[in-house]
C-alpha positions, 0 to 999 in steps of 0.5 A, spaced: 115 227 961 114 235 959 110 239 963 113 246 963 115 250 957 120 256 957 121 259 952 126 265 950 124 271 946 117 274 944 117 276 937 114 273 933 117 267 933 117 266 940 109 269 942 106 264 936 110 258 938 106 259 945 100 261 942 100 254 938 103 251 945 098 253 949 092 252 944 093 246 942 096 243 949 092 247 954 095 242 960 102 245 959 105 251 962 108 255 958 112 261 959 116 266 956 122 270 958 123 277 955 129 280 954 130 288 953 137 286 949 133 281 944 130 286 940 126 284 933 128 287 926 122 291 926 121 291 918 114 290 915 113 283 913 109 278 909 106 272 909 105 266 905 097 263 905 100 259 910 101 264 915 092 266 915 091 259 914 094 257 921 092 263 926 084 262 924 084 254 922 089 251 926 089 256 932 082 258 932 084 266 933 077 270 931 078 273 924 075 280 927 079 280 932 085 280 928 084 284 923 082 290 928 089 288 932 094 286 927 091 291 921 094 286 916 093 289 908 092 283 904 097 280 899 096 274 893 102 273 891 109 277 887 110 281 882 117 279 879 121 285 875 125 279 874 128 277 868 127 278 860 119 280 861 117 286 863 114 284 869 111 276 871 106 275 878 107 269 882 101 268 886 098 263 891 093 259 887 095 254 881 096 258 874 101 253 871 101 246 874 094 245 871 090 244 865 084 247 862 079 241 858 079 244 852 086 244 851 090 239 850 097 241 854 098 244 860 098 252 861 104 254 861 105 252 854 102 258 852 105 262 856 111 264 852 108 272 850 103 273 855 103 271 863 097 274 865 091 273 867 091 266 867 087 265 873 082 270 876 088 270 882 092 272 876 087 277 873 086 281 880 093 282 880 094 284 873 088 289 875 091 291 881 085 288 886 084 283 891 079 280 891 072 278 886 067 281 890 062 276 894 055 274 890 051 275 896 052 282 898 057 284 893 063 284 899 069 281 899 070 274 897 076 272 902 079 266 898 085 261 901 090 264 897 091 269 901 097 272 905 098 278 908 103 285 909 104 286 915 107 290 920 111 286 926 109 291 932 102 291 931 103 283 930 107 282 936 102 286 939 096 282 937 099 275 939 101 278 945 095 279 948 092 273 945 097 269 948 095 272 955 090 271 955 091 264 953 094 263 960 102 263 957 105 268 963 110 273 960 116 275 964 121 280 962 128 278 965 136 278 961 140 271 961 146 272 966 148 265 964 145 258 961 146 253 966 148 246 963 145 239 965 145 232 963 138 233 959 142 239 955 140 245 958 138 245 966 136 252 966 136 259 966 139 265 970 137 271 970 140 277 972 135 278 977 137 272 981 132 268 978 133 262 977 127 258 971 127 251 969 123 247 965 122 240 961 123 243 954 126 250 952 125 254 946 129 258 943 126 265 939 133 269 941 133 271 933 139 272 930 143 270 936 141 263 937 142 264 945 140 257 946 141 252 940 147 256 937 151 258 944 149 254 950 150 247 946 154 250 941 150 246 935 155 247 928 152 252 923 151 249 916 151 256 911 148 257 905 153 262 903 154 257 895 147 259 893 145 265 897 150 271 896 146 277 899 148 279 907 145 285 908 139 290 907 138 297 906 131 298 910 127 305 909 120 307 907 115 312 908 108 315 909 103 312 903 100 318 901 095 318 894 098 310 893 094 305 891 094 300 896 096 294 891 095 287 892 102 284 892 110 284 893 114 286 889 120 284 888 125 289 884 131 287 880 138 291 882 145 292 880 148 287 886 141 283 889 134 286 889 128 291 892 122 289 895 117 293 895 110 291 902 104 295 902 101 297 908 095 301 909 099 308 911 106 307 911 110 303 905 116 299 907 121 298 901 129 295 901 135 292 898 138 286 899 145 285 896 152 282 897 157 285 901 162 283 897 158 286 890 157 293 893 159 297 899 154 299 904 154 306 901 154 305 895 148 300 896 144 306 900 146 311 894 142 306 889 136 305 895 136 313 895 136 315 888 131 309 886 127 312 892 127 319 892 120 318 896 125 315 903 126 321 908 130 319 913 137 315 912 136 308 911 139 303 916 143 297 914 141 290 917 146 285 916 144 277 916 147 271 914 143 265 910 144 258 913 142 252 918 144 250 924 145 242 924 140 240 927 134 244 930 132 240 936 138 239 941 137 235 947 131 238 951 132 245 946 128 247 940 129 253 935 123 255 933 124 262 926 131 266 926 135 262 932 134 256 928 135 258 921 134 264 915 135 266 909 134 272 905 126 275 904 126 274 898 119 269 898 117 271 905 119 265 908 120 267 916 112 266 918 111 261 914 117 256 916 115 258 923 108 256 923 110 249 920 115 249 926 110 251 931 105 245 928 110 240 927 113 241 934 106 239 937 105 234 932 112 230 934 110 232 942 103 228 941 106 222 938 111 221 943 106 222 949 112 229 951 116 223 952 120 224 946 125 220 944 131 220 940 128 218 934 123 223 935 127 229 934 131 225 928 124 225 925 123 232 926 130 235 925 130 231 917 123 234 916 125 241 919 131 241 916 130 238 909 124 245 908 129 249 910 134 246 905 128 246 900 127 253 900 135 255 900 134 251 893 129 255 891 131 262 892 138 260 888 133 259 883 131 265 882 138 268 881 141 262 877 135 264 871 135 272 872 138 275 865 134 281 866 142 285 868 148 284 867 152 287 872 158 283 875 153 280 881 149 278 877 154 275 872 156 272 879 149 269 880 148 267 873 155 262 873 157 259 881 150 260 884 150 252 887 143 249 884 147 242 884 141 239 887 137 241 883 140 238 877 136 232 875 129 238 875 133 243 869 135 237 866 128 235 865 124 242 864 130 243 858 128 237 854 119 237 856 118 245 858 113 246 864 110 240 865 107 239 872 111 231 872 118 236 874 116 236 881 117 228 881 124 231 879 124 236 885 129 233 891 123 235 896 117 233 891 112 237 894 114 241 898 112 248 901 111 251 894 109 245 890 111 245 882 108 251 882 113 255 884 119 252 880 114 253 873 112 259 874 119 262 875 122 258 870 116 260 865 116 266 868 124 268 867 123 264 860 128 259 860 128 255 854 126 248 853 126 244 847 119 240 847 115 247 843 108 247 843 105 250 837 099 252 838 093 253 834 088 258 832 082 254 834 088 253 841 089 260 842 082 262 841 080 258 846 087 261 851 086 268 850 078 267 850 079 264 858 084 271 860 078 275 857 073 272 862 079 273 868 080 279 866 073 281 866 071 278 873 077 282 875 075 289 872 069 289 877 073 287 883 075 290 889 081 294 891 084 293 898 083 300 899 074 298 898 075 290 902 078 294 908 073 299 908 067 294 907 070 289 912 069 295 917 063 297 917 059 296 923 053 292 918 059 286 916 058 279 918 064 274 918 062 267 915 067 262 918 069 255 914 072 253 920 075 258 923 078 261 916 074 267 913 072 265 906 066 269 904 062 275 907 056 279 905 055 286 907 
C-alpha cells in the first residue's frame, strides 16, 4: 500500500503535484527533493482554463491569495498571425461549434469574410478587453473561460508556500544515484549521504527525466514526423506604455513562429524554430530585427517533442516535462500537468494505493492518448499555414505527418465546420473539443466543398449578433482596469465553489 511519496524536482510540475497530493490525500506523506542542478526554463508562461479551473475548484487555493502571490494577468485565448487572413483568435469559449436559433447552420458557415466578434469572448478580444464588467458594481465579470500569463518564479514561489504549509516537506539534496529494487526504484541517494525511500516516486526532473528516462530506461517515442521546431530564442523586455493585452499571440516566421505572453511589467517574446531550417544565429538575428524593443542578447533553449512509452513504471510516475513535451505552441505544459495531477489521484483512489497492473495500463493509454492528441493538434496548425512560403514552411505544408487525422480532413473537405467532425477526431473530445480543430480549420480557410450561401435576411441577422458583441465589449474593461480594481481594499471575491466568477466593487 502507498504511504509515502517522494517526489524529485520542485518546479511547477513537481510542487503542483504535491499540492494535488496533499490536498486531495492528506493521509500521505509527501515529500520533495530539491536538487540546485535541476533547474527550470524560467520563461513566461501561459495556461489554458484548465489551469485556474484546478487551483480554485479541484484545490481549493483562495482566489485572493493567488492573485496577490502569483500576480497572473488574465489570458482568453490567442491571436493567430497564421494563414491567409490577416489576423484570427482562438479563444476558450465556444464560437464555432454552436449555432444561433435563428440561423439555420452553424457559425462557421459565416465565417468566410469575417472572424470576429462572434461571441462576447470573441468581441473582447477583438476589442482588446478582458472581461464585460459585472451588473452588481460594474467590476469584472470573471468567467471560466479564462487562463492566465504567468511568470514561473512567481508561480513557483506561490505554490511552494501553499504546499508548506500544506505539510509537503521540501528537502534540498542532489541525487548520487538511483538504487534499483524489485518494485522498480528502492530509493534515492543523496550526495549528502542521505539515503530516501518511498512507496511511490514521482518524477518533476524536467527534461532530464532522471527517473522514468534514466534510472529505469523507458523507451522514448519522438514527435519529430509532426513537430519540426527544436529550439527557441528567448528574450523580452520591461513594458512601458503597452497596453496589457487579453491574449498570446502567436506569430508567424520564416523557419517556425513567435509568441508573444503578457505580463503586468515585463513582455516575454520567442522564437520557435527548426535546427535544420535556420541556424542559431540566423534565427537570433531575425528575433532581434523583428524585436528591436530586446536588450540583452537573447538565449537558446533546445527541446525535443515527444513521449516517453509509458509514463507510470513500476513504483515511478512522471508528471510534466520528465514524462513528455511538445513545443508551446498552445500552452499545453500546465495543462497536461493538472490533467496528470487529478488522474493520478484518481487511479491512486480507485485502487485504494494498491495499484495494480491494469491500473497503470489504464493510466498510461489515458495519459499518453492526450499527449498523442495534442501532437496531432499542433501538426495541425503547420499542415494548413499558407501564410509564407519559405522552405520551412513548404517543409511544413508537405511532410508534416497528420496521417491519423485523415478521416477529420477528408470529413471537413466534403461537409465544411460542422460540429459532427469531432466524431472524426481520433480522441472525440478530447482537450480542446472540436473547437479547436473548426476554429483553425476556418480560421486558416481551408476549402471545403459543401458551401452555405447565406441570405440577406441571414446575413442581417449574423452581422446584427456581432454588432451586439462588439457593443458589450466596447464598454468592458482592459486588464490594466480589472487589475486595478481587483486591488482595491473595497473588492469582494464571490466564489462558485472555489472558482472566481463574478465580483462586485
Amino acid at each position: 500500500m502507498i504511504q509515502s511519496i517522494l517526489i524529485l524536482g520542485a518546479g511547477s510540475a513537481g510542487l503542483l503535484v504535491a499540492l494535488s497530493l496533499k490536498r486531495k490525500l492528506p493521509q500521505m506523506e509527501v515529500r520533495i527533493v530539491r536538487s540546485p542542478e535541476i533547474g527550470t526554463i524560467g520563461v513566461g508562461e501561459g495556461t489554458t482554463p484548465n489551469f485556474p479551473h484546478h487551483i480554485f475548484n479541484f484545490l481549493g487555493i483562495d482566489p485572493e491569495r493567488f492573485y496577490m502571490h502569483a500576480e497572473p494577468t488574465w489570458k482568453i485565448g490567442i491571436r493567430f498571425l497564421w494563414g491567409p487572413r490577416q489576423q484570427f483568435d482562438y479563444h476558450f469559449a465556444k464560437q464555432l461549434d454552436v449555432q444561433w436559433n435563428d440561423l439555420p447552420r452553424p457559425n462557421g458557415f459565416y465565417c468566410d469574410d469575417e472572424f470576429r466578434c462572434v461571441d462576447l469572448p470573441g468581441a473582447l478580444m477583438a476589442h482588446d478587453k478582458v472581461f464585460a464588467r459585472h451588473p452588481r458594481g460594474g467590476g469584472p465579470d470573471i468567467q471560466g473561460w479564462h487562463g492566465f500569463h504567468i511568470e514561473n518564479r512567481k508561480l513557483i514561489e506561490t505554490l511552494e508556500i501553499i504546499a508548506r504549509e500544506d505539510g509537503v516537506t521540501i528537502m534540498d539534496g542532489t541525487v548520487e544515484h538511483v538504487e534499483r529494487g524489485p518494485q522498480g526504484v528502492a530509493a534515492l541517494q543523496l550526495k549528502d549521504g542521505r539515503r530516501l525511500e518511498a512507496d511511490l516516486f514521482v518524477d518533476a526532473s524536467g527534461f532530464r527525466s532522471e527517473l522514468l528516462g534514466k534510472a529505469l530506461a523507458e523507451p522514448y517515442i519522438s514527435f519529430d514526423q509532426s513537430l519540426f521546431c527544436d529550439r527557441a530564442v528567448v528574450g523580452g523586455w520591461e513594458r512601458t506604455t503597452e497596453p496589457i493585452l487579453p491574449y498570446t499571440t502567436a506569430e508567424t516566421m520564416d523557419a517556425g513562429w513567435a509568441w508573444q505572453i503578457e505580463h503586468e511589467h515585463h513582455i516575454n517574446r520567442g522564437y520557435v524554430y527548426s535546427s535544420q531550417a535556420i541556424s542559431d544565429d540566423e534565427a537570433a538575428a531575425e528575433f532581434k530585427r523583428k524585436n528591436p524593443k530586446v536588450p540583452e542578447s537573447p538565449r537558446i533553449v533546445k527541446f525535443r517533442s515527444g513521449r516517453y512509452r509509458r509514463l507510470w513504471v513500476d513504483n515511478v510516475v512522471a508528471i510534466g516535462n520528465s514524462g513528455g513535451f511538445v513545443e508551446p505552441l498552445e500552452a499545453t505544459a500546465l495543462m497536461v500537468v493538472c490533467a496528470e495531477c487529478a488522474d493520478l489521484i484518481q487511479a491512486l483512489m480507485h485502487c485504494m494505493f494498491k495499484p495494480t497492473p491494469s491500473m497503470r495500463t489504464f493510466y498510461n493509454n489515458h495519459v499518453t492518448g492526450a499527449w498523442d492528441e495534442i501532437r496531432d493538434f499542433l501538426a495541425l496548425h503547420y499542415k494548413v499555414n499558407t501564410r509564407l512560403d519559405t522552405p520551412f514552411w513548404q517543409h511544413c505544408r508537405e511532410d508534416t505527418d497528420v496521417s491519423r487525422l485523415e478521416a477529420f480532413f477528408e470529413f471537413y473537405e466534403e461537409n465544411g465546420p460542422t460540429g459532427l467532425s469531432r466524431y472524426m477526431l481520433p480522441r472525440e473530445g478530447g482537450n480542446f473539443g472540436v473547437e479547436g480543430w473548426l476554429v483553425h480549420m476556418v480560421g486558416n480557410s481551408v476549402p471545403y466543398r459543401a458551401r452555405h450561401e447565406a441570405t440577406k435576411a441571414e446575413r442581417l441577422t449574423w452581422e446584427r449578433h456581432r454588432a451586439d458583441f462588439a457593443a458589450i465589449a466596447q464598454r468592458s474593461l482592459t486588464v490594466r482596469q480589472a487589475l486595478d480594481i481587483i486591488r482595491d481594499p473595497g473588492w469582494t471575491w464571490h466564489k462558485k465553489g472555489q472558482q472566481s466568477v463574478a465580483a462586485a466593487a
